[in-house]
C-alpha positions as CSV (number, residue, x, y, z in Angstrom):
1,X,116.3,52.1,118.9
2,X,115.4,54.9,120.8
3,X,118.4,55.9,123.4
4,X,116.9,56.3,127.4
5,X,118.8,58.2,129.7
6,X,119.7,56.6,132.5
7,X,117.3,58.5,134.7
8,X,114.3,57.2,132.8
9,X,115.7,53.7,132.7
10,X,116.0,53.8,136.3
11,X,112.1,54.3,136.6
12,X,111.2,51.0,134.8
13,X,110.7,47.4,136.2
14,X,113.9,44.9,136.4
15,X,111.4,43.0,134.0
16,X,111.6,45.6,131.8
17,X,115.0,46.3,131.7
18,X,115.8,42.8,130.9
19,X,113.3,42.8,127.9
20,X,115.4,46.5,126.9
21,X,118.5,44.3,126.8
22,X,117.8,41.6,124.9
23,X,115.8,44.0,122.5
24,X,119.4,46.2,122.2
25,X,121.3,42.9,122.3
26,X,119.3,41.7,119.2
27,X,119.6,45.1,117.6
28,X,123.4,45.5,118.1
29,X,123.4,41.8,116.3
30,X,121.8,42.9,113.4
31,X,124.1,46.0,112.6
32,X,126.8,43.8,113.3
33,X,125.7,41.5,110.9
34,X,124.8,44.5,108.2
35,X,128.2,45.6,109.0
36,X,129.9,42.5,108.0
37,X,128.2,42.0,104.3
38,X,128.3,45.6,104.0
39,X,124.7,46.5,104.2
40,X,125.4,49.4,106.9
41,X,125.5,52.9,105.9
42,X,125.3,54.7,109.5
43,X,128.1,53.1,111.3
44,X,127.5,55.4,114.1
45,X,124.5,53.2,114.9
46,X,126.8,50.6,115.9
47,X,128.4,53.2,118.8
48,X,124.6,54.3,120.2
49,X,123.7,51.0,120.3
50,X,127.0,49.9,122.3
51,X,126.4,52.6,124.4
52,X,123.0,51.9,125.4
53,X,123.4,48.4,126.3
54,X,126.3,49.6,128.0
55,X,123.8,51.8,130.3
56,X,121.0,49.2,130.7
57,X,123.6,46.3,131.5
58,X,125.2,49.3,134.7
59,X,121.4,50.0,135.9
60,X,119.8,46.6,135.6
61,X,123.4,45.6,137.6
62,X,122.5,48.1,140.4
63,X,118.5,46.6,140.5
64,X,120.4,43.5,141.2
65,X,122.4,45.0,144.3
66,X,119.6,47.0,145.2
67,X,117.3,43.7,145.7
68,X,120.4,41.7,147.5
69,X,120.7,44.3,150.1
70,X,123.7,46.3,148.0
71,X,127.3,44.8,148.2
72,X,129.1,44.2,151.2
């Protein structure tokens, strides 16, 4: 997976952002499961990918609040 920064994430649809997190979510899966039966020889994957569903779940949260009106 190629990492975004947050700035470029911040420039795409909600749509897309959704479609970036299930993509990362079925990514981070798959190491997982390479990491189990010991098929994972960059463990640091598992950290990037951590991290950036970590920064598309925090931007596509404030495209939510954004489109209510922002929290009260």
């Amino acid at each position: 997976m190629i990492s975004l920064k947050a700035s470029e994430i911040r420039e795409l649809s909600s749509d897309d952002v959704a479609r970036k997190v299930a993509e990362a979510r079925q990514e981070l899966f798959n190491l997982r499961f390479q990491h189990a039966t010991g098929a994972l020889e960059n463990t640091s994957n598992l950290t990037g990918v951590r991290r950036e569903l970590a920064r598309l779940l925090t931007i596509q949260g404030e495209q939510a609040d954004k489109m209510e009106g922002g929290a009260s």
